[in-house]
C-alpha positions as CSV (number, residue, x, y, z in Angstrom):
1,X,7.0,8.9,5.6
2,X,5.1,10.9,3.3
3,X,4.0,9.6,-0.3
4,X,3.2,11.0,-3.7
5,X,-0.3,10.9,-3.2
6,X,-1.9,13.3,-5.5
7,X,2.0,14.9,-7.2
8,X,5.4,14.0,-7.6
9,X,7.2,14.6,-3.9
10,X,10.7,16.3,-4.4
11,X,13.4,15.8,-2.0
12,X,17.4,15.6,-2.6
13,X,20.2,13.6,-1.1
14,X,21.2,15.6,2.1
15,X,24.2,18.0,1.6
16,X,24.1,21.6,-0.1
17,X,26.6,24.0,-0.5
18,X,27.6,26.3,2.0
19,X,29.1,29.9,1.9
20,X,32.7,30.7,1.3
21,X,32.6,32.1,5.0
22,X,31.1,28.9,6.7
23,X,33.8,26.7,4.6
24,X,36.8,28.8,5.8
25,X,34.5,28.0,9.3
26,X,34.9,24.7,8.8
27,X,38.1,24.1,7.6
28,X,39.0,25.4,10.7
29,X,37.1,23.1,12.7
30,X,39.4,20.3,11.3
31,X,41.6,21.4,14.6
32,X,38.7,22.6,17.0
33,X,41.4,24.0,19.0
34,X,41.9,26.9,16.2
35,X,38.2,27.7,16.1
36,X,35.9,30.2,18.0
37,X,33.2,27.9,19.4
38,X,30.5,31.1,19.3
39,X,31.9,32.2,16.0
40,X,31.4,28.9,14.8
41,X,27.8,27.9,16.4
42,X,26.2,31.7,14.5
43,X,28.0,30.9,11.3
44,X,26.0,27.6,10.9
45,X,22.9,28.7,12.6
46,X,23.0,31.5,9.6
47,X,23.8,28.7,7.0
48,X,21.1,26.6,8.1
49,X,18.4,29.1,7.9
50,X,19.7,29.9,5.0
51,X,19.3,26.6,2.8
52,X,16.1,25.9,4.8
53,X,14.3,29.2,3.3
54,X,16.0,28.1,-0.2
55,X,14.6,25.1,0.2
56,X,11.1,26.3,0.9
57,X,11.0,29.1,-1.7
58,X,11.9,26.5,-4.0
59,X,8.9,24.1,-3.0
60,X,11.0,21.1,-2.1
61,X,8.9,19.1,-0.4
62,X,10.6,17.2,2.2
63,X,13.9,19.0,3.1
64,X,17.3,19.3,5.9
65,X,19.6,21.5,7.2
66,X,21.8,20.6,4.2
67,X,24.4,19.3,6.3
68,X,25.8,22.8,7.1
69,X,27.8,22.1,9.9
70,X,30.0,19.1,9.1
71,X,32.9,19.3,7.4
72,X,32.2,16.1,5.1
73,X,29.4,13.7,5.8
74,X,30.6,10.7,7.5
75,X,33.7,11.7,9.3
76,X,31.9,14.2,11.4
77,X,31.7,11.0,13.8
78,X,35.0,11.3,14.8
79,X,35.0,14.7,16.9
80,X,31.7,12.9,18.7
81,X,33.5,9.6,19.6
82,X,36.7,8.0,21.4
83,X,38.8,5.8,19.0
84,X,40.1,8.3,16.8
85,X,42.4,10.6,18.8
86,X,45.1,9.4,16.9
87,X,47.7,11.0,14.2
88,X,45.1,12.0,11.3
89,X,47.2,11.7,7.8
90,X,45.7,11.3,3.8
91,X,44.1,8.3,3.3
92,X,43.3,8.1,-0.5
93,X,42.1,5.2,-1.9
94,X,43.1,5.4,-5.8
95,X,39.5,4.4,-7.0
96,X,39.9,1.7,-9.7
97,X,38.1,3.3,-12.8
98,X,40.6,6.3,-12.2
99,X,43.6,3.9,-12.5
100,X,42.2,2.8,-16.1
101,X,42.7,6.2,-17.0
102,X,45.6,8.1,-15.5
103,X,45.7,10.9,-17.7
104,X,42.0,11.8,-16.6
105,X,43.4,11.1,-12.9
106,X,46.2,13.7,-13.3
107,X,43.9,16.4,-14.6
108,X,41.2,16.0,-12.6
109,X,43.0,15.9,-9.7
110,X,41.7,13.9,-6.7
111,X,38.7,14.2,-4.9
112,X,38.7,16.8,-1.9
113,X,37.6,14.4,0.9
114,X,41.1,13.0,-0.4
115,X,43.1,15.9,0.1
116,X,41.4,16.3,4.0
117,X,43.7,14.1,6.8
118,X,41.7,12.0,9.0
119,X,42.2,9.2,11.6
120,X,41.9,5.7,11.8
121,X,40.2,4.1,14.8
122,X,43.1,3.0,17.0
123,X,40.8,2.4,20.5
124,X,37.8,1.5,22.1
125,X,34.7,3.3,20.0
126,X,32.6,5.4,23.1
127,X,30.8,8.3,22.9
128,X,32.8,11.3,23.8
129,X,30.0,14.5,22.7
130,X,26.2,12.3,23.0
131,X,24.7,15.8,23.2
132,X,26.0,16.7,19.4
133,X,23.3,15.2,17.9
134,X,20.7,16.7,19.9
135,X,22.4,20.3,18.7
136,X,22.1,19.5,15.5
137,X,18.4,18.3,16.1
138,X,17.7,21.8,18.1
139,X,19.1,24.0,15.0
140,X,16.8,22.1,12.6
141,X,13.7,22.4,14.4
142,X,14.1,25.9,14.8
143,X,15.1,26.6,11.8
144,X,12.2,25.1,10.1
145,X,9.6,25.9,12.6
146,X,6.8,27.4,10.3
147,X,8.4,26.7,7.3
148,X,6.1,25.0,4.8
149,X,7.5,21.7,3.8
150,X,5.6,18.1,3.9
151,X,8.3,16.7,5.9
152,X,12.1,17.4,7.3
153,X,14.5,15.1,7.2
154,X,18.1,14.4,8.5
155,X,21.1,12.7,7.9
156,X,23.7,10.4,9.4
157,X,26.7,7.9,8.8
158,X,26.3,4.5,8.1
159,X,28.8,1.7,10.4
160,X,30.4,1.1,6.7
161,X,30.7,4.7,5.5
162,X,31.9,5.5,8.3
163,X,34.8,2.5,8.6
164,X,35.4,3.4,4.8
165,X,36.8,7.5,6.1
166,X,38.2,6.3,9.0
167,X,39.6,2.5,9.0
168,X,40.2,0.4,11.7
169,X,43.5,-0.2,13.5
170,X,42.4,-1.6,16.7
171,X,39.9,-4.2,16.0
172,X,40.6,-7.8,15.6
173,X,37.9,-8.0,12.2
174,X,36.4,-5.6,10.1
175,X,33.3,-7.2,11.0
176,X,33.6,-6.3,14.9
177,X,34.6,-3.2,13.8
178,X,31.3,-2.3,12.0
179,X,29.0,-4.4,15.0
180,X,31.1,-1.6,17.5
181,X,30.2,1.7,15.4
182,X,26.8,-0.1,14.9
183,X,26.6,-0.5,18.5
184,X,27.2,3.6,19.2
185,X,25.6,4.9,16.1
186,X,22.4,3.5,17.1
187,X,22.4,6.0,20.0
188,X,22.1,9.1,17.4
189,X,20.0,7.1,14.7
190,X,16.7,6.5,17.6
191,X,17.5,10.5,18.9
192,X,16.9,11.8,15.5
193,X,13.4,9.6,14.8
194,X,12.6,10.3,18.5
195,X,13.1,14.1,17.8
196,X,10.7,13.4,15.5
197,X,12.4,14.0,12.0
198,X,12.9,11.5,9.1
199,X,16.0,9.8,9.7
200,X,18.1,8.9,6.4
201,X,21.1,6.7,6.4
202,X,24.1,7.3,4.4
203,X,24.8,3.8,2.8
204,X,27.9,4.4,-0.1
205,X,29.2,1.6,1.2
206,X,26.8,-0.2,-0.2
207,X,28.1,0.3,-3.5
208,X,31.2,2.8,-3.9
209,X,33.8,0.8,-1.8
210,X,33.6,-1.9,-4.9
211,X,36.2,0.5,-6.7
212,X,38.2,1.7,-3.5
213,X,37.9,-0.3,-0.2
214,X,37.1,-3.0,-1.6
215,X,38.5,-3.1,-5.5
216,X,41.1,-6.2,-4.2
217,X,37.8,-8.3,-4.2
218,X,36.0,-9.8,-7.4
219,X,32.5,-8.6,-7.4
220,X,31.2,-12.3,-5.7
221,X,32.9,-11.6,-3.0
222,X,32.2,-8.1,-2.6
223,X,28.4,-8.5,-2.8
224,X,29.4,-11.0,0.4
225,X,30.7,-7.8,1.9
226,X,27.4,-5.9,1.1
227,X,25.3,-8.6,2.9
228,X,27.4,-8.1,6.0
229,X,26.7,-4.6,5.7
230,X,23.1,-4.4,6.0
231,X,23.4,-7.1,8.7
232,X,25.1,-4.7,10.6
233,X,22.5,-1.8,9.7
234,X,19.9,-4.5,10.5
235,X,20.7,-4.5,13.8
236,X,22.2,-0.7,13.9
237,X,18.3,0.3,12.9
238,X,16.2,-2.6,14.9
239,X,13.2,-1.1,17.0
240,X,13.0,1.6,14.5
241,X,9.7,1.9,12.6
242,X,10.6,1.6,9.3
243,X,8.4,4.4,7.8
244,X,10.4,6.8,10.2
245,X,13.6,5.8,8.0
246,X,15.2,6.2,4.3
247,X,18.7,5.1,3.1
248,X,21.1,6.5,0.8
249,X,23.2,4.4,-1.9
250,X,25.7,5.8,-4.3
251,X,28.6,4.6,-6.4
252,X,30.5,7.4,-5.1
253,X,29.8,11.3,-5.8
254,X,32.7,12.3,-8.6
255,X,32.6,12.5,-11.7
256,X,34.7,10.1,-14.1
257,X,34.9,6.7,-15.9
258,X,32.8,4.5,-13.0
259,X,33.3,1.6,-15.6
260,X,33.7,-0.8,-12.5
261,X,31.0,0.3,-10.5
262,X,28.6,-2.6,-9.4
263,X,25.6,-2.8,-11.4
264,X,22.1,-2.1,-9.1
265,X,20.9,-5.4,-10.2
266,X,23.8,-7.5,-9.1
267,X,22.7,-6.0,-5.6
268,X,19.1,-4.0,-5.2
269,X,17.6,-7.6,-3.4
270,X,20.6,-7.1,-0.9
271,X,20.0,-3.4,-0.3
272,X,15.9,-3.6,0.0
273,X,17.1,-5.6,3.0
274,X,17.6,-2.4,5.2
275,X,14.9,-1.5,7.0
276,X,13.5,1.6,6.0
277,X,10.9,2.6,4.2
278,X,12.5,3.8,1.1
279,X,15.2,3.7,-0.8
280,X,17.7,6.9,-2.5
281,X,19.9,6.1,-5.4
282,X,21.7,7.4,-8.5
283,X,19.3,7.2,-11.3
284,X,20.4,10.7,-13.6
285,X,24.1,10.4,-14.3
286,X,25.5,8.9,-17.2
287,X,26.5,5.4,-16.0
288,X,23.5,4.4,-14.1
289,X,20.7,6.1,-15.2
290,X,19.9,3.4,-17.6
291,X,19.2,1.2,-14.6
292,X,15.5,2.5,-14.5
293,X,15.0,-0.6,-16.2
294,X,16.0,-2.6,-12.9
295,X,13.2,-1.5,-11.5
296,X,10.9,-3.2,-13.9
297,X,11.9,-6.5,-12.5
298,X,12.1,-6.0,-8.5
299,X,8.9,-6.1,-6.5
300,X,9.3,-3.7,-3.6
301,X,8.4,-5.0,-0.5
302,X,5.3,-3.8,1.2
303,X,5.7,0.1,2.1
304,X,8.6,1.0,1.0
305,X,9.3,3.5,-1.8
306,X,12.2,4.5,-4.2
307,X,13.3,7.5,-4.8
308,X,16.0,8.0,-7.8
309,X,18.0,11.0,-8.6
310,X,17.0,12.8,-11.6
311,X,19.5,15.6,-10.9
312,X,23.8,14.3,-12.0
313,X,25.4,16.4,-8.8
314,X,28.6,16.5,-10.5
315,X,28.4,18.3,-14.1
316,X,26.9,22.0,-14.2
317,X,24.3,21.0,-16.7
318,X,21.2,22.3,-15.0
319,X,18.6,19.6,-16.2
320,X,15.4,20.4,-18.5
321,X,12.4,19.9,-16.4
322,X,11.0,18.0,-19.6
323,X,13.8,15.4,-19.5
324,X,13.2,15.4,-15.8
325,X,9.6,14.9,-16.4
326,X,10.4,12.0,-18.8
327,X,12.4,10.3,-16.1
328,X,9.7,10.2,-13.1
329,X,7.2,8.7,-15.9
330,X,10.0,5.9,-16.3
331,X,10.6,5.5,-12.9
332,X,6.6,5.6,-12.1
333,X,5.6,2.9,-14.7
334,X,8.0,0.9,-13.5
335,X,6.8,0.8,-9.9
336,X,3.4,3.2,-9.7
337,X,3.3,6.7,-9.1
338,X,2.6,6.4,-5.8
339,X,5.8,4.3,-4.7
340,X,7.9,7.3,-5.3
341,X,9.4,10.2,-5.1
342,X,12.1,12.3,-6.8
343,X,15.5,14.0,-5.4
344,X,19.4,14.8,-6.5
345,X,21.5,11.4,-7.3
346,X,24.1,12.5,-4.2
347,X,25.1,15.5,-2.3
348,X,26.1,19.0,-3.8
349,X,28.2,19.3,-0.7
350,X,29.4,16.0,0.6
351,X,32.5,18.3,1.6
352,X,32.3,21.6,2.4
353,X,34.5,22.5,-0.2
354,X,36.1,21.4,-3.3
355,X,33.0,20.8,-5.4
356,X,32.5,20.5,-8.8
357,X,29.0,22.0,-9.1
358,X,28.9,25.9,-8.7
359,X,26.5,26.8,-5.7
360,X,23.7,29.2,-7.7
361,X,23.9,26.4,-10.8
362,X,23.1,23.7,-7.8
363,X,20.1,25.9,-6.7
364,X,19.0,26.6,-10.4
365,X,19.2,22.5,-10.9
366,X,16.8,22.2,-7.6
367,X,14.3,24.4,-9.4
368,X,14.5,22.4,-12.3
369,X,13.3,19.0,-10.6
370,X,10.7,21.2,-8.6
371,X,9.4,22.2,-12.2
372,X,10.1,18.6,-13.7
373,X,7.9,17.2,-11.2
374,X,5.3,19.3,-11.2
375,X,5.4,18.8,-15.5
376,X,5.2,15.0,-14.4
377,X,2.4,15.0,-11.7
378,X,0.3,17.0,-14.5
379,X,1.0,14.0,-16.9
380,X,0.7,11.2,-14.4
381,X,-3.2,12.5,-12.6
């Protein structure tokens, strides 16, 4: 994994928009049987080189395929695996905060992974496509061969994120539920580190579910259900060099009240747990980014590195690159320059559609953190 050696690395959380052509694509993949497998295949092909060259011409450092071809990014699991052949139907979880305030609720509407129907697992979890990763891996290495960039990275599901989408029905614990996708997942988290890319896990349920899975629980026992959680990534991730790896946490990519999200403190000695070698979070929107200050007080193990959001994916605000600037120096005298780098706080497409955060503002917000850390390297060497 690279570091900030000599500037200010930029990266971002994973997803970025796609074209209105390539959603209407993938809506239609939410019943394969409807879609044009060719069509399909060159409309994501042509979405992936696009972001990749955005990317670049940007000068993003370390960059993906922005999760072009999946239509949201954990249930994406369930066209690759057995278990979830079942009747798909809305599974909206009222998040808590939004309950406070129904009249926001009402004209906000609700999120659009909420309006998408999806299955629960109701059978044995196999693999049913084991050459889907290897497609994805294929499309990103071509798409980024010559491409300047320090490093290219991809994405995938975590056990929990995934059992948050698509909940289980057919094993006898929750727990034996997460060990079983654990157990499969695995396959696709060594392929993409093998391929050799930077594998990043997608880890909201390390935080989010407080306000929707898991809002029946008081915040004791949910931080019990975090620690289970990395166990199962624990073992999900062993054998894999840690450096090879980076996670993803997020209180959930929407914007509203989050007055009952789970402060980082309460759980950032659980979550440095997970084996990788660095750690993504929310650091810019308006209910965590005062937790720069955590970071003041946690000693980072050996080799691993943070990397905070200094970009809110869910207001079209486009940042100044002087208050971006003034958020890597927080972040970097809290734990050295060198232990970090910079990206987005989430995804600007964690569905294909129904975002909040227009595609050419998202871009435009991108440049801004390219610019903010280039303002901050020339303060910080």
């Amino acid at each position: 994994m690279k570091r900030s050696e000599s500037r200010i690395l930029t990266t971002h959380t994973g997803s970025l928009p796609r074209s209105p052509e390539l959603q209407e694509l993938l809506r239609s993949r939410l019943d394969p049987k409807d879609a044009g497998e060719a069509e399909f295949i060159a409309g994501v092909e042509e979405g992936v080189a696009d972001v990749v060259a955005r990317q670049a011409a940007l000068g993003i450092d370390v960059i993906n395929e922005g999760e072009q071809g999946r239509v949201q990014y954990a249930t994406y699991v369930k066209d690759r695996l057995t278990g979830y052949e079942g009747e798909q139907v809305l599974r909206a979880r009222p998040r808590i905060d939004m309950l406070d305030f129904p009249e926001f609720a009402a004209q906000s509407g609700v999120s659009s992974s909420a309006t998408i129907p999806w299955p629960a697992c109701t059978g044995p979890i196999e693999w049913k496509d084991r050459e889907a990763v290897q497609k994805d891996i294929q499309r990103l290495k071509a798409a980024t061969k010559g491409v300047k960039a320090e490093e290219v990275f991809m994405t995938a599901a975590s056990p929990g994120v995934i059992a948050n989408f698509l909940p289980n029905e057919y094993y006898p614990t929750e727990e034996a539920y997460l060990y079983a996708l654990g157990d499969v997942m695995k396959d696709d988290y060594n392929a993409i580190v093998d391929a050799g890319l930077l594998l990043q896990i997608d880890c909201p349920d390390l935080a989010m579910t407080r306000v929707t899975q898991f809002s029946h629980l008081s915040q004791e026992e949910f931080i019990k259900i975090v620690e289970m959680h990395v166990e199962v990534l624990q073992y999900a991730l062993a054998g894999i060099p840690a450096e090879k790896m980076r996670m993803h946490l997020c209180w959930g990519n929407t914007e509203g009240p989050h007055h009952h999200d789970v402060p980082l403190k309460e759980t950032v000695d659980i979550v440095l747990r997970v084996p990788t070698g660095a750690v993504s979070f929310e650091g810019a929107n308006p209910r965590h980014a005062h937790e720069w200050k955590v970071w003041e007080d946690v000693k980072l193990p050996d080799g691993k590195i943070i990397i905070p959001g200094v970009l809110d994916t869910t207001t079209n605000f486009i940042e100044h690159p002087e208050l971006i600037a003034q958020r890597i120096a927080r972040y970097a005298g809290a734990v050295g320059k060198e232990n970090m780098m910079v990206g987005s706080d989430c995804g600007f497409g964690t569905s294909a559609w129904g975002r909040r955060v227009e595609t050419r503002i998202a871009w435009a917000k991108l440049g801004a953190m390219v610019e903010g850390a280039r303002l901050a390297s020339q303060e910080l060497w």
